[in-house]
N, C-alpha and C positions, 0 to 999 in steps of 0.2 A: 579567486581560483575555484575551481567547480570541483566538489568532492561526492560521491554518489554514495551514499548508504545504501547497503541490501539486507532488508531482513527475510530470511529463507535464501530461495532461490542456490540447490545446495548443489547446481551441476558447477554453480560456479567456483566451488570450493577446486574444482581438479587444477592441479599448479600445472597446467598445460595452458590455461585460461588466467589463472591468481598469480601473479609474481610480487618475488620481497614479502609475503604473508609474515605477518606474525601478529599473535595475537596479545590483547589491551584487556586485565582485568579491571572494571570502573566499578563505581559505587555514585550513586543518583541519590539525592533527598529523598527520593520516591523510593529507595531501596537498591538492589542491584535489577540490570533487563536480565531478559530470556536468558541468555548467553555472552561468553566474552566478546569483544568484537573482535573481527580479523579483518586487519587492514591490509593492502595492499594494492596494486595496480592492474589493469587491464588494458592493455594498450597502454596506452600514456595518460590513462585516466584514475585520480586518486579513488579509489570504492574502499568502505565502510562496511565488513555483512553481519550481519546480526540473524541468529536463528529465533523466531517466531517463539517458537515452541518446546526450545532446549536442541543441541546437537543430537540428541537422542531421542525428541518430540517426547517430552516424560513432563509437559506443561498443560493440562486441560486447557482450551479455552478459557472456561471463567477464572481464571488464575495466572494467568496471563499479564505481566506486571509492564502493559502497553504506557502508561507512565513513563516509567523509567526505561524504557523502551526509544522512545521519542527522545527524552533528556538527552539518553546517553549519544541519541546522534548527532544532535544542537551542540552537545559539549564539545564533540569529537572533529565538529568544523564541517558538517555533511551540508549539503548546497541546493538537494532538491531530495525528494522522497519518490518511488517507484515500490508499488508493492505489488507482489505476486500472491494467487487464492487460488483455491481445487474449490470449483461451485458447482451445484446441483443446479440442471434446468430447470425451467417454470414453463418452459416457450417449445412446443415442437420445433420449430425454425434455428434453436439453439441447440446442434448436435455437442455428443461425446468429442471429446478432445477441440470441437471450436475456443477458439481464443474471445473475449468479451471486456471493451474498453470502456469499464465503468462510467457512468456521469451522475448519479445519484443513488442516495443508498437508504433504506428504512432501518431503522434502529427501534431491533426487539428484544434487547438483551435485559435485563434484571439488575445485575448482580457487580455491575464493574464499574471502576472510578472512571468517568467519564469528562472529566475537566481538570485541569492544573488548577484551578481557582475553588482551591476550600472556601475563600472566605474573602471578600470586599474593602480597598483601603474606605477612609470614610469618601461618600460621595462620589463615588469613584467603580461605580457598576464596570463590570467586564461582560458584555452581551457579542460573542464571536458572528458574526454574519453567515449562514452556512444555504446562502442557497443554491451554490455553486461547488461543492466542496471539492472537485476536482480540477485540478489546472489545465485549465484547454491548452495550453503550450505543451505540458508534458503527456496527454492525452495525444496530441496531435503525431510527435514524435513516435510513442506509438504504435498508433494509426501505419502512419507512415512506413515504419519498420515490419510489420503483420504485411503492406502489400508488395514491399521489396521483398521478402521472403517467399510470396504467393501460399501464405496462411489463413485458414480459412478463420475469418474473426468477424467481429461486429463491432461497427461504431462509436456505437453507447450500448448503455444499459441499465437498468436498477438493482442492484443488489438487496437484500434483506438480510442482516445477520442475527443470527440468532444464539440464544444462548447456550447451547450444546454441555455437555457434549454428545447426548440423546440427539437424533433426528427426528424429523418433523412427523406428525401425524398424518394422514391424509387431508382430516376437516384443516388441519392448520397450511399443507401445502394449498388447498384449493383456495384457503384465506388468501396465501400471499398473491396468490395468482389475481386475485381479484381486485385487488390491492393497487397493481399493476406492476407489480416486482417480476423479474426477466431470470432471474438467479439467484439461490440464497450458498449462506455458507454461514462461519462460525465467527469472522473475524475481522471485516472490516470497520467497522463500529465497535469499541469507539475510536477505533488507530485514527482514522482519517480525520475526525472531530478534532482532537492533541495537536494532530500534525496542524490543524488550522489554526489552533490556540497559540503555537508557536510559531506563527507565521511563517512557514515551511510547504512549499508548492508539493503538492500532493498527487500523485496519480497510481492504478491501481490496473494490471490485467489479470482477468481470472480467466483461469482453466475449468470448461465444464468437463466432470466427467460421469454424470448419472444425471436421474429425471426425480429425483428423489423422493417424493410416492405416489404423484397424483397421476402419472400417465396409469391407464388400465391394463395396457399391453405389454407394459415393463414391469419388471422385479422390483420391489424397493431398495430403496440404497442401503449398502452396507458399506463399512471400512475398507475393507477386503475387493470391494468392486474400483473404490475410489482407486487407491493404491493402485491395481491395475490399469487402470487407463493414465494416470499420472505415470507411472514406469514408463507408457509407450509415446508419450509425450513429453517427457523430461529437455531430452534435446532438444526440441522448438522450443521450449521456455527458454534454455539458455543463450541460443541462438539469438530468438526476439529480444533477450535483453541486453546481449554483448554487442546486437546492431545498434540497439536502442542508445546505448548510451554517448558517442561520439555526438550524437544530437546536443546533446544535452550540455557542450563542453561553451563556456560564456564564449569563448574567443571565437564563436562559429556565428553568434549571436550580431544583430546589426548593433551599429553605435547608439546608444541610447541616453535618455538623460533620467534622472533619478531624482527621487524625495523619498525620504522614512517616511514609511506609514504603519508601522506596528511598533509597539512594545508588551513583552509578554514576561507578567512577572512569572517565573516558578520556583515557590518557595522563596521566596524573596531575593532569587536573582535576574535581572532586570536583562532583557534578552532583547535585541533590539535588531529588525531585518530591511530591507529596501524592496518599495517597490521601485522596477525602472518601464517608465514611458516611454512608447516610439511613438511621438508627440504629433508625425505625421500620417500616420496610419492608425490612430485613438487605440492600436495593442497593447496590452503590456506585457512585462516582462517579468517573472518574479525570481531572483536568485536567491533560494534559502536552500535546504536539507532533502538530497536524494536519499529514498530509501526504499528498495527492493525486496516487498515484501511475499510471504510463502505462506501459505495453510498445508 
């Protein structure tokens, strides 16, 4: 059964959209997430949301207990992850409120636990593969839903996050730029990393809404700007996401055949997901933990 976690993504809180809501205090090894979860349906679809940052965004980024964040949606039965981000451009080509369908992300952060694995059984290394970290199936979905809407977005992209909650210097924006990073922001890294740890199909759109310092002819970013252009954009998020998801439902999915190929200890509970092969067309298919995530 396909369950979708969202973390953020708060237009969906309106019970015109949320039906049967109610919300799940948990507690994770890792401690408690951002927020409770609030469960409930959309369409005929089970969603999972979780607020990023606290219902009342009162979570800096580097404090941000993405941890327990991830656990609690593994625990909760979530089937695929979908995160939502507010990014600065790097790119002229990358306007204010375009949509931007991650494919890889640089991780410049400091300060945050970035792996479920403190520590190794004997002989028994955990090295996660990341050079793909985004699921081209839930990527494509997407995709997909950004051109049924006739939203202006982008394919892919690079993300860089950073470790905030300060923004970037100029020498550091023109770094990232060089770098070849498309968009930076505060929060994808290390979310997408966990979510691969737990072998949990992962995909991400961010919202630009500033150039954040390097353009010459623009203001530097402030809060206050972001907030702004995310207000007048709110509804295409929720829109692309409440299209989005029907996609995403297994029963929509072709016939496939299946073999485990993850187990993911956290804290020494043994977590165990599928991948499924469409044996005829070398696809696959990955059904782990949606989660809809927000900056």
């Amino acid at each position: 059964m396909t369950k979708i976690g969202i973390i953020g993504g708060s237009g969906l809180y309106n019970p015109d959209i949320l039906h049967d809501a109610r919300d799940l205090d948990v507690e994770t090894p890792y401690g408690k997430p951002s927020s409770t979860l609030k469960t409930g349906t959309i369409g005929s679809i089970d969603v999972v949301l979780l607020a990023r940052h606290g219902r009342q965004h009162t979570i800096p980024p580097t404090q941000v207990n993405f941890r327990a964040n991830i656990h609690a949606l593994k625990e909760a039965g979530c089937t695929h992850i979908l995160a939502t981000t507010a990014v600065g451009s790097l790119r002229e080509e990358i306007g204010r409120g375009d949509f931007v369908i991650i494919d890889q992300f640089i991780d410049f952060t400091k300060h945050r636990w970035f792996t479920f694995h403190d520590s190794f059984e004997p002989h028994k290394p955990v090295h996660t593969p990341m050079a793909e970290p985004f699921s081209k199936q839930l990527r494509s979905a997407l995709v997909a839903s950004c051109e049924e809407l006739g939203l202006q977005h982008h394919k892919k992209g690079t993300v860089v996050t950073i470790e905030g909650p300060r923004f970037s210097t100029k020498a550091e924006s023109h770094m990232f730029r060089s770098w070849g990073a498309d968009v930076i922001n505060m929060s994808i890294a290390p979310e997408a990393v966990l979510a691969n740890e737990a072998g949990i199909p992962y995909a991400a759109v961010a919202m630009s809404t500033d150039y954040d310092c390097w353009k010459e002819n623009e203001e530097p970013v402030t809060w206050e700007a972001v907030l702004a252009i995310f207000a007048q954009n709110v509804e295409k998020v929720t829109k692309l996401l409440v299209t989005t998801l029907p996609k995403l439902l297994v029963t929509t999915l072709p016939k496939v055949q299946y073999t485990p190929y993850i187990q993911c200890a956290l804290k020494g509970i043994t977590l165990s997901n599928q991948r499924f092969e469409q044996s005829h067309t070398g696809l696959s298919r990955e059904l782990c933990s949606v989660t809809l995530l927000h900056f």
